[in-house]
C-alpha positions as CSV (number, residue, x, y, z in Angstrom):
1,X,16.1,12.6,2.8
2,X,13.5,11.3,4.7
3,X,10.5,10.5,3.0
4,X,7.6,13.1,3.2
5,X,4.0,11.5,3.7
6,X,0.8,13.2,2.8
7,X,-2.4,12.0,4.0
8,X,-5.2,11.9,1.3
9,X,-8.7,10.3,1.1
10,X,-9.2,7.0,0.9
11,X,-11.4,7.5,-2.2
12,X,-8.7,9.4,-3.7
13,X,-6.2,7.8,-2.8
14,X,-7.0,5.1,-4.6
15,X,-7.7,6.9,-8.1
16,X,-4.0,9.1,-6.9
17,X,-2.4,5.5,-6.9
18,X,-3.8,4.2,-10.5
19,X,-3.1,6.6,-12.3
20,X,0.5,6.4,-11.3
21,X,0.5,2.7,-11.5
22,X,-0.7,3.6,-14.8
23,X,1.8,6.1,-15.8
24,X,4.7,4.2,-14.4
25,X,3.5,0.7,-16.3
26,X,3.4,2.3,-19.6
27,X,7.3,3.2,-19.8
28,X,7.5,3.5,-23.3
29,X,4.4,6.3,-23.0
30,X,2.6,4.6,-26.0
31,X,-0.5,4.1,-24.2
32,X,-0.6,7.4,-22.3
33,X,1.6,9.9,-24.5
34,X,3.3,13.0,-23.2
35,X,0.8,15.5,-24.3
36,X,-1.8,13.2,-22.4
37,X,0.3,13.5,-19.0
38,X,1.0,17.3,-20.0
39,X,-2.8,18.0,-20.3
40,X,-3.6,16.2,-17.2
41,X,-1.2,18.3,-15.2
42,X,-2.6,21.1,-16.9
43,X,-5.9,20.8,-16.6
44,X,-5.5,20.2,-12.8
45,X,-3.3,23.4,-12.2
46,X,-6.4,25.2,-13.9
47,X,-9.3,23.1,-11.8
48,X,-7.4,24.1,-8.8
49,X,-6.0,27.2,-9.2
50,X,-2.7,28.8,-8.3
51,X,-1.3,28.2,-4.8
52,X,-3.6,24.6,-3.9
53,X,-2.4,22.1,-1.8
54,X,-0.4,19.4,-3.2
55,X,-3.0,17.0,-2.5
56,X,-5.4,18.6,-4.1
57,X,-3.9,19.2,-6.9
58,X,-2.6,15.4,-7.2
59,X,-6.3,14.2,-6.6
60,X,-7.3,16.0,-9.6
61,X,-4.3,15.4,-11.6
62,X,-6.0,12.0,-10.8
63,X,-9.3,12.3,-11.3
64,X,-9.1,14.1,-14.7
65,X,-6.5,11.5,-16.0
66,X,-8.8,8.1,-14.4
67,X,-11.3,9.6,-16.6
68,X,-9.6,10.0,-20.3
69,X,-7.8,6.3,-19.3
70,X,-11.4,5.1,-18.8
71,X,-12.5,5.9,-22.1
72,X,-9.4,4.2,-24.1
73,X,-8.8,1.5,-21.4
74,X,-11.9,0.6,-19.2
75,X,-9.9,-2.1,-17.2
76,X,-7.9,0.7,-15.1
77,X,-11.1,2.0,-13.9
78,X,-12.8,-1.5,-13.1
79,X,-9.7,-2.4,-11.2
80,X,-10.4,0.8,-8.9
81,X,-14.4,0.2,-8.5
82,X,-13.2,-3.6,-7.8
83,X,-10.4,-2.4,-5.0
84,X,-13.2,0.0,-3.8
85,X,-14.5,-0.8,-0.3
86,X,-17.8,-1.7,-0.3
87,X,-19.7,-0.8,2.7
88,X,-22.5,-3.5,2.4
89,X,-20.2,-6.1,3.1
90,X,-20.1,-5.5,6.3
91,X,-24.0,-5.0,6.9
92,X,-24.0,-8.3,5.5
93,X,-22.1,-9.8,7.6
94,X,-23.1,-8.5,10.9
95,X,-26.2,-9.5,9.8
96,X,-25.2,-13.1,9.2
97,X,-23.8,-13.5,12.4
98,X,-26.9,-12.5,13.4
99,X,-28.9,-14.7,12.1
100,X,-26.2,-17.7,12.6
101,X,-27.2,-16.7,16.3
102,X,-30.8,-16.8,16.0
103,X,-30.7,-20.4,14.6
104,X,-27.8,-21.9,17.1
105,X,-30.6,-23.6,19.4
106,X,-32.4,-25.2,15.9
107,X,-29.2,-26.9,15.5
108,X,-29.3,-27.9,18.9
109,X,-32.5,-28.8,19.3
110,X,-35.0,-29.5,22.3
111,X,-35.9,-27.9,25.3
112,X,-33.6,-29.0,27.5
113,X,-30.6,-26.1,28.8
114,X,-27.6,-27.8,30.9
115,X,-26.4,-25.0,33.6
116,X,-22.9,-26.0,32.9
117,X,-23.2,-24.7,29.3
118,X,-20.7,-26.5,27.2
119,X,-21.0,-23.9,24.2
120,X,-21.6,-21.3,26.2
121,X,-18.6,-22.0,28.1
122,X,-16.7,-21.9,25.1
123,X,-17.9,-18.8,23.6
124,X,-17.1,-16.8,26.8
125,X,-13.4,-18.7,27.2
126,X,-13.2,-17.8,23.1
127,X,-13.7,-14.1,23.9
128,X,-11.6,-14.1,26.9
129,X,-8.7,-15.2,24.9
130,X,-9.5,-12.7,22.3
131,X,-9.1,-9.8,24.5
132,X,-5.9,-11.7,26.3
133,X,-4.4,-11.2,22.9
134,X,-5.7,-7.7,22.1
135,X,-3.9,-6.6,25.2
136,X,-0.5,-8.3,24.4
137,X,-0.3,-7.6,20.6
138,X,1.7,-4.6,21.2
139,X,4.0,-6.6,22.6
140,X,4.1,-9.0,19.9
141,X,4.5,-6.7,17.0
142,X,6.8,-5.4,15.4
143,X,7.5,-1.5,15.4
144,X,6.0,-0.2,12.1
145,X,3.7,-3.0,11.8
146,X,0.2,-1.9,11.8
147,X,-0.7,-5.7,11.9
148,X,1.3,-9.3,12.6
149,X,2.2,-10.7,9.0
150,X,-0.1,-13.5,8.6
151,X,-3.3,-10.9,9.2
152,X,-1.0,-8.3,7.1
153,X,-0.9,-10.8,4.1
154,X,-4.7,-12.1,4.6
155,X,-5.9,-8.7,4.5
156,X,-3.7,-7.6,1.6
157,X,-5.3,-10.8,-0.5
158,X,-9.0,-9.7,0.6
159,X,-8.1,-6.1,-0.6
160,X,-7.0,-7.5,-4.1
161,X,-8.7,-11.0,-4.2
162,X,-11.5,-9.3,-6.3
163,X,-9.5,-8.2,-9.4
164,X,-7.1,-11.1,-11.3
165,X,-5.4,-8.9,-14.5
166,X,-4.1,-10.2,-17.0
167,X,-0.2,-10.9,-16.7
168,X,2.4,-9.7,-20.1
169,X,0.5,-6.9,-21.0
170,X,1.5,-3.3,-20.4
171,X,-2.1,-3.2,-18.9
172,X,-1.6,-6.1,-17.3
173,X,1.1,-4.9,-15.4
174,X,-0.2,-1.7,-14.8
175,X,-3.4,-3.2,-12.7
176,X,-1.1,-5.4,-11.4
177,X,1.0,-2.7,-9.9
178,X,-2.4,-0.7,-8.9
179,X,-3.4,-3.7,-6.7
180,X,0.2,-4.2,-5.0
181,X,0.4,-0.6,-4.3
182,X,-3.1,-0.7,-2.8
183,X,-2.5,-3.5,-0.8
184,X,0.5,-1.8,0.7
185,X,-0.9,1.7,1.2
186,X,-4.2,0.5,2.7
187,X,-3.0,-2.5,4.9
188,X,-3.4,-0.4,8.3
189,X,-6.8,1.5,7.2
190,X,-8.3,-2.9,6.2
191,X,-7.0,-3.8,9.5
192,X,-9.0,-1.8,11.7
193,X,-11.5,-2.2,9.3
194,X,-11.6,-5.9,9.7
195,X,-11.2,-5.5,13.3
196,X,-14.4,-3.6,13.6
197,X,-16.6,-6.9,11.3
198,X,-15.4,-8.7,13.3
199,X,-16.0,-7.3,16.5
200,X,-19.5,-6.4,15.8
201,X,-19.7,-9.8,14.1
202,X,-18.8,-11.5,17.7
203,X,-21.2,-9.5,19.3
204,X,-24.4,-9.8,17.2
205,X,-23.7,-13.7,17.1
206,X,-23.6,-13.5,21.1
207,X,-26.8,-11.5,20.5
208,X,-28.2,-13.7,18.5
209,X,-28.2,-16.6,20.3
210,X,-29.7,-14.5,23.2
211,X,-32.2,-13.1,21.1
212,X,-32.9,-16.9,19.9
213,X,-33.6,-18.3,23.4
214,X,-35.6,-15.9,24.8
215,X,-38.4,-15.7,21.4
216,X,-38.5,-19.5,21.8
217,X,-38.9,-19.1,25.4
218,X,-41.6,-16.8,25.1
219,X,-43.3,-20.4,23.5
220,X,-41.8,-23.3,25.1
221,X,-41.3,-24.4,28.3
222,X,-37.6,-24.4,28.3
223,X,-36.3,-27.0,32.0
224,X,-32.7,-26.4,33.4
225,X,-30.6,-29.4,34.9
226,X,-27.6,-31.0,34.7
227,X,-25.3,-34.4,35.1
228,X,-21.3,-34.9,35.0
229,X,-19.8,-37.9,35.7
230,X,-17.0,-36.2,37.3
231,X,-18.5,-33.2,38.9
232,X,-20.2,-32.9,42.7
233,X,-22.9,-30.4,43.1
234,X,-20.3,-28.0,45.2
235,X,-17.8,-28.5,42.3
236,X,-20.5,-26.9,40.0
237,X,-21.9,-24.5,42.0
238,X,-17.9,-23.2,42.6
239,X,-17.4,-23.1,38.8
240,X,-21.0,-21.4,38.0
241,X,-20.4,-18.7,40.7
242,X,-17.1,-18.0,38.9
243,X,-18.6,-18.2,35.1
244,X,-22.2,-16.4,35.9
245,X,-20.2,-13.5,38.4
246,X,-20.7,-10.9,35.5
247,X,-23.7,-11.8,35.6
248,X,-25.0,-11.7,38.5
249,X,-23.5,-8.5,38.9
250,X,-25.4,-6.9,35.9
251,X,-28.9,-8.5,36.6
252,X,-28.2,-8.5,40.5
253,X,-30.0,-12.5,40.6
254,X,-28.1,-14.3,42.6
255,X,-26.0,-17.7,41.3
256,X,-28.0,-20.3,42.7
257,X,-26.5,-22.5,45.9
258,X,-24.8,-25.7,45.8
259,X,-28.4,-27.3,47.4
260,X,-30.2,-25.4,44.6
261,X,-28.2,-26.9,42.0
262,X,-28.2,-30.0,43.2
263,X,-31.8,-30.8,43.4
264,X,-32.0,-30.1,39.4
265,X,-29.3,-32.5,39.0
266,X,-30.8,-35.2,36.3
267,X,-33.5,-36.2,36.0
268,X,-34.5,-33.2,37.7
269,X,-35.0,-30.1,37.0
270,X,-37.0,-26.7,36.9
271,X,-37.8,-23.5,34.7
272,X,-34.9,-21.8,33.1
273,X,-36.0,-18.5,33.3
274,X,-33.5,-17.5,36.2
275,X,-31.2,-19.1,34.4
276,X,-31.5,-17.8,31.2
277,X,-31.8,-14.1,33.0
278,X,-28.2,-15.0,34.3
279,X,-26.6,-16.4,30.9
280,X,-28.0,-13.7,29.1
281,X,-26.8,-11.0,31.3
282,X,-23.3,-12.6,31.3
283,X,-22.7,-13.0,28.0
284,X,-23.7,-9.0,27.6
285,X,-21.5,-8.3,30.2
286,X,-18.3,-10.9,28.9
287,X,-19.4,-10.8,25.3
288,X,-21.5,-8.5,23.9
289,X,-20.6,-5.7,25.6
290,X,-16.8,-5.7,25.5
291,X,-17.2,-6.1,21.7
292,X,-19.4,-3.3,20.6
293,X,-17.4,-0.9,22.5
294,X,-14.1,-2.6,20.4
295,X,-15.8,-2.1,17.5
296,X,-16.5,1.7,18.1
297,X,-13.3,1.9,19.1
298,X,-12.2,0.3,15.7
299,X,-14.6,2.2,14.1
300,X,-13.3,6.0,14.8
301,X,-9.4,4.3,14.3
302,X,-11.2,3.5,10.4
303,X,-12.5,6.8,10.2
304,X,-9.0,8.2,11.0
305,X,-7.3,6.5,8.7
306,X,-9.7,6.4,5.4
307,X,-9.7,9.9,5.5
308,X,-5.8,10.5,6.0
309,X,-4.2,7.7,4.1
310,X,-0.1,8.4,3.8
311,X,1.4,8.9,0.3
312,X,5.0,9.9,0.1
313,X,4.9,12.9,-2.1
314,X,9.0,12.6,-1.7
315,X,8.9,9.6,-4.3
316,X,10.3,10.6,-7.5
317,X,7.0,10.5,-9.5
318,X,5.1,12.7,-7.5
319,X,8.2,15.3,-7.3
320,X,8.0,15.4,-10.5
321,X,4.5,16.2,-11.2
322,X,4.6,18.6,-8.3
323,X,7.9,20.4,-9.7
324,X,5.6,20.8,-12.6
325,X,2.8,22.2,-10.9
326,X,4.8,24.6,-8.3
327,X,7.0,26.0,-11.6
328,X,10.4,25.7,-9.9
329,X,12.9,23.9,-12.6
330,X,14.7,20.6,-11.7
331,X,18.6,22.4,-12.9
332,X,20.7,19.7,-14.2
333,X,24.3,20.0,-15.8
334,X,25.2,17.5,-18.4
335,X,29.5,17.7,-19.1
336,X,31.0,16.1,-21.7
337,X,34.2,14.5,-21.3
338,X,36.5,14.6,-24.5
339,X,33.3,14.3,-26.6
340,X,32.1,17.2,-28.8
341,X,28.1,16.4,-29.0
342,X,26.7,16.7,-32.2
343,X,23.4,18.8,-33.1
344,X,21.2,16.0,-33.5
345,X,22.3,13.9,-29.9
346,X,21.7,17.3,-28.2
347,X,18.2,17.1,-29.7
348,X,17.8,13.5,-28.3
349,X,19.6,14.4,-25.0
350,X,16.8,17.0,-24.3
351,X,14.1,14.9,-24.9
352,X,15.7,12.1,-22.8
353,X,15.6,14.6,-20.2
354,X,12.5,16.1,-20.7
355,X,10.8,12.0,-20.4
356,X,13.0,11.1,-17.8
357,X,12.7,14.6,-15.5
358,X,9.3,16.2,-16.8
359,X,9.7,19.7,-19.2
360,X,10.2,21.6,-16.5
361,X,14.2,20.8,-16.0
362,X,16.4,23.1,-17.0
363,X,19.3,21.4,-19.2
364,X,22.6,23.0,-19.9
365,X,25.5,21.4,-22.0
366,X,28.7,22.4,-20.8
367,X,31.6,22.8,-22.5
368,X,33.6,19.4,-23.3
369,X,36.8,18.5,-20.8
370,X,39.3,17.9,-22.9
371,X,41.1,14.3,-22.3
372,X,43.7,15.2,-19.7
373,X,42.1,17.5,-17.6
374,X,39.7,15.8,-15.6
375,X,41.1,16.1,-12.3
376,X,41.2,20.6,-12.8
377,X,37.4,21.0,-15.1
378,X,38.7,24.2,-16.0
379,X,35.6,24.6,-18.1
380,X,33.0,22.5,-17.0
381,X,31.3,26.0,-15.5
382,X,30.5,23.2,-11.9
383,X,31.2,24.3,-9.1
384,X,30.5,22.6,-5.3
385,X,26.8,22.0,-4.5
386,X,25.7,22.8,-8.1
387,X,23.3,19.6,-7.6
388,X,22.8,16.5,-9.8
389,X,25.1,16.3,-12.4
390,X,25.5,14.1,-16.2
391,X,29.2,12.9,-17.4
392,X,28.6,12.4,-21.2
393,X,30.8,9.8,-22.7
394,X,31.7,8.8,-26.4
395,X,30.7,5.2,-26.2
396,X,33.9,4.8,-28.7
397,X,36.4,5.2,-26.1
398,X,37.4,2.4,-24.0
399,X,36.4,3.3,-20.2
400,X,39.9,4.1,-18.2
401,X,40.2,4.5,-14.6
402,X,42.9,6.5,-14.5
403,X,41.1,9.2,-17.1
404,X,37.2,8.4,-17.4
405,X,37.0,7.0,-13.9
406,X,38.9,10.2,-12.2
407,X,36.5,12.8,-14.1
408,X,33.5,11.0,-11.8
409,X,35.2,11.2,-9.2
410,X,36.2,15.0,-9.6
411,X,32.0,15.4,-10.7
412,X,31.4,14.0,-7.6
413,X,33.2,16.3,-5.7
414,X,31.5,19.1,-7.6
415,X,28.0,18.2,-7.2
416,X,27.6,18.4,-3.2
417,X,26.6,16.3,-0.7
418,X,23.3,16.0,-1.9
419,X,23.9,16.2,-6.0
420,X,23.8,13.1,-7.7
421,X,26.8,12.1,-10.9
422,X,25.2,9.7,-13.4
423,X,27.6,8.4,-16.1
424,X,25.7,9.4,-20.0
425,X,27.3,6.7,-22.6
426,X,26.2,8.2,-26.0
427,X,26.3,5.1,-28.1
428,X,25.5,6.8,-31.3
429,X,28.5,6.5,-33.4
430,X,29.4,3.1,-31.7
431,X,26.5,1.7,-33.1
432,X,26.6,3.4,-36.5
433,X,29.8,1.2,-37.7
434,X,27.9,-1.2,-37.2
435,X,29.0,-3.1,-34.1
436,X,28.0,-6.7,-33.6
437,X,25.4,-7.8,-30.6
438,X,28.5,-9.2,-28.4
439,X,30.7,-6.2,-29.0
440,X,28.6,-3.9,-27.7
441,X,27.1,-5.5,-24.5
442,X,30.7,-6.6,-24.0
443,X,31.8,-2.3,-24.2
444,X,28.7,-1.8,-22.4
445,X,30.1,-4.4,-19.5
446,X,33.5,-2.2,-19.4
447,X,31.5,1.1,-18.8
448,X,29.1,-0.7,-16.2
449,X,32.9,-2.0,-14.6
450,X,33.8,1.4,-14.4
451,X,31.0,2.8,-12.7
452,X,29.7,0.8,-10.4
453,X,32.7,0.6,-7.6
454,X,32.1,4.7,-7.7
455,X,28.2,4.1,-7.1
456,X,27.4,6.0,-10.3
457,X,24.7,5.3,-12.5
458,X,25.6,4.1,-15.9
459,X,23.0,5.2,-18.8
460,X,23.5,4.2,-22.4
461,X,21.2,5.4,-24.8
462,X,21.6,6.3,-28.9
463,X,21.2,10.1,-29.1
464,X,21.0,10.4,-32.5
465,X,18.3,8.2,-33.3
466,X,16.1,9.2,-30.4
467,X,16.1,12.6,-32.2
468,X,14.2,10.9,-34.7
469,X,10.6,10.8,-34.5
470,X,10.9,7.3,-35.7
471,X,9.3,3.7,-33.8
472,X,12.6,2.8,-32.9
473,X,13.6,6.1,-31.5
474,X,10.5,6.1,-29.3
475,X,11.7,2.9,-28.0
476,X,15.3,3.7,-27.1
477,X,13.6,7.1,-25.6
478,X,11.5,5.0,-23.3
479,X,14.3,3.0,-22.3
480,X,16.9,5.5,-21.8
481,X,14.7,8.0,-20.0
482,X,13.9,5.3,-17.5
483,X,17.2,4.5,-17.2
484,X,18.1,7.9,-16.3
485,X,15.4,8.8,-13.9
486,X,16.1,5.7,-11.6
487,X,20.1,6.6,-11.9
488,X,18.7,10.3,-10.5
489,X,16.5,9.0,-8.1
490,X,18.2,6.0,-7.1
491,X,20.4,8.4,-5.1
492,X,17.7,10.2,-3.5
């Protein structure tokens, strides 16, 4: 199934994206319970009414749930303000460049401008190479990629750079997983981003430096010459005429002649305002210029994207909050081979299903297939494309290929191309006769051996005691409701 992709907000996005890192961190739901992720959904469906969007509803599934977590667990909250974008940054920066411009000839100082223009040289070969690589990058990338990897990784680090959690902790790992998932989903929407500092960046410095000449020059008598140990006058007038063309297009002042320049070769000279007029009006041209119009052009490929970010509502968390939401049952068929399931592991059975799949799944436990009869499931009530589909095993019966292995197989055949067959190993009365540590991971080995050349899921879980409302109970129904909703959705 190919996944389907939803675009959302940016700024709820991000809060859509917590609270699953959230949810999904805290397996065991001891931090988050079930009636908290039942209210949450609820209160949603009622903010939003009947029929909304899916996106809607998910963003404020989200935003209802961001805020109870705040109030038991402020960390998840200040890892989303600290993952925010803020827009100052890049006020602050632009400005910076700015400035950095303005104070390029106090570096330098005097009053002295060489025509050949060393840095000014460099700056417009800089740019030039710039845009040489803009125009080949498609070339160069990958498809998919919205950015080579060394920028993809960069930019992933500036997105989470700000928040450090704190590893072990089941809070730990959950803003851990909020800033991973972040990175990922907003990669494309930071590069373009980025692209548009920078741009505007390049072009305020240009500016800058501009700007800086010509408020000194209002002051100071700036001279323009020039010497080269290796360069003739018509050598320089050849390689100004080429570097000032922009220009002298713009401005319409002519690139002085090769007699011109050579009568300000050093110690000569005369006043740079002609020559300023030129240098400025190239660097708008070649720098400046070019620039702004890439960062508008960055700037509306931002917009797009912040405001049309791509979740996969196809992943198995969202489906199931939205099979919640839409009221249409998840039907799954649980058949027992040989194995009569007591009262109290059909108790824990539902509410490994009801973790795992969300209380909107309809269960039903067939009728047990007697030992023997695998290969005909004359009363397994399947039938072909019934869907996903659970074989329950005694964990006190050694796995056989011949018997255990050919009821998959048959399952398999039953629950359609696009059903799923996880194997169910109630270990219940294995574990009650008290079985040692090695004994059971070596019978759990056997059923694992069994399964896995069929590409089934293997699930072992103690029904009985997840009945219980006990500590250990919760635990096992944690684990065992993980275990089955990966084996379902593995096979997605």
């Amino acid at each position: 199934m190919r996944p389907i992709k939803h675009p959302a907000p940016e700024s709820e996005a991000i809060e859509i994206v917590a609270v699953r890192a959230f949810e999904t961190a805290d397996g065991s739901h001891t931090l988050w319970s079930d009636g908290d992720r039942a209210w949450a959904s609820r209160a949603a469906a009622e903010a939003v009414g009947e029929g909304a969007a899916d996106a809607y509803f998910l963003a404020a599934r989200a935003r209802l749930a961001l805020g109870r977590i705040g109030e038991r667990f402020p960390v998840i909250p200040r890892a989303v303000r600290a993952l925010r974008w803020r827009p100052w940054l890049a006020g602050a920066i632009a400005g910076g460049a700015f400035l950095g411009g303005l104070l390029v000839d106090r570096i330098g100082g005097g009053q002295r401008i060489n025509v050949l223009m060393p840095p000014v040289l460099a700056l417009l070969a800089w740019n030039l190479v710039v845009y040489l690589l803009l125009a080949i990058r498609p070339c160069l990338r990958r498809a998919g990629d919205p950015l080579p990897g060394p920028w993809r990784r960069a930019i992933g680090r500036l997105a989470t750079g700000l928040l450090q959690p704190r590893p072990g902790a089941e809070l730990g790992v959950a803003a851990a997983r909020l800033t991973s998932d972040w990175s990922r989903l907003s990669t494309a929407l930071h590069g373009a981003r980025a692209a548009r500092i920078l741009h505007l960046a390049a072009a305020l410095l240009a500016a800058g430096v501009l700007a800086g000449f010509y408020l000194r020059g209002i002051a100071l008598a700036y001279q323009a010459n020039w010497e080269s140990t290796f360069l003739a006058a018509g050598e320089v007038h050849r390689l100004l005429a080429i570097t000032l063309a922009p220009g002298a297009a713009l401005s319409g002042i002519p690139v002085p002649t090769a007699g011109e320049i050579e009568a300000i070769r050093a110690p000569g000279g005369e006043n740079a305002a002609r020559w300023l007029h030129l240098l400025g009006a190239t660097v708008a041209a070649v720098v400046i210029f070019p620039r702004l119009v890439l960062a508008l052009l960055a700037w509306l490929v931002e917009c797009r994207r912040s405001t049309s970010l791509p979740i996969d509502f196809a992943e198995p968390y969202f489906d199931r909050l939205l099979r919640d939401y839409r009221g249409g049952p998840l039907r799954l068929r649980v058949v027992p081979y040989s194995y009569t399931l007591p009262p109290d592991a059909a108790s824990g059975l539902e509410r490994v299903v009801a973790r795992a799949l969300g209380g909107n799944t309809l269960l039903t436990i067939g009728p047990p297939v007697r030992y023997g009869d695998e290969d005909a499931l004359p009363d397994a009530g399947t039938r072909s494309g019934s869907g996903d589909l659970v074989a329950l095993f005694n964990a006190t019966a050694t796995p056989e290929r011949e018997a255990h292995g050919a009821f998959l197989r048959t399952l398999g055949k039953h629950c359609g191309a696009t059903g799923r067959v996880v194997a169910l190993v109630d270990e219940g009365s294995f574990l009650a006769r008290g079985r040692e540590a090695a004994r059971v991971e070596a019978r759990r080995a056997a059923w694992r051996e069994l399964c896995a050349p069929l590409r089934v899921g293997c699930v072992f879980a103690d029904l009985a005691t997840i009945a219980t409302a006990s500590s250990s109970g919760a635990s096992s129904l944690g684990e065992a409701a993980s275990a089955l909703a990966g084996s379902l959705e593995g096979h997605r």
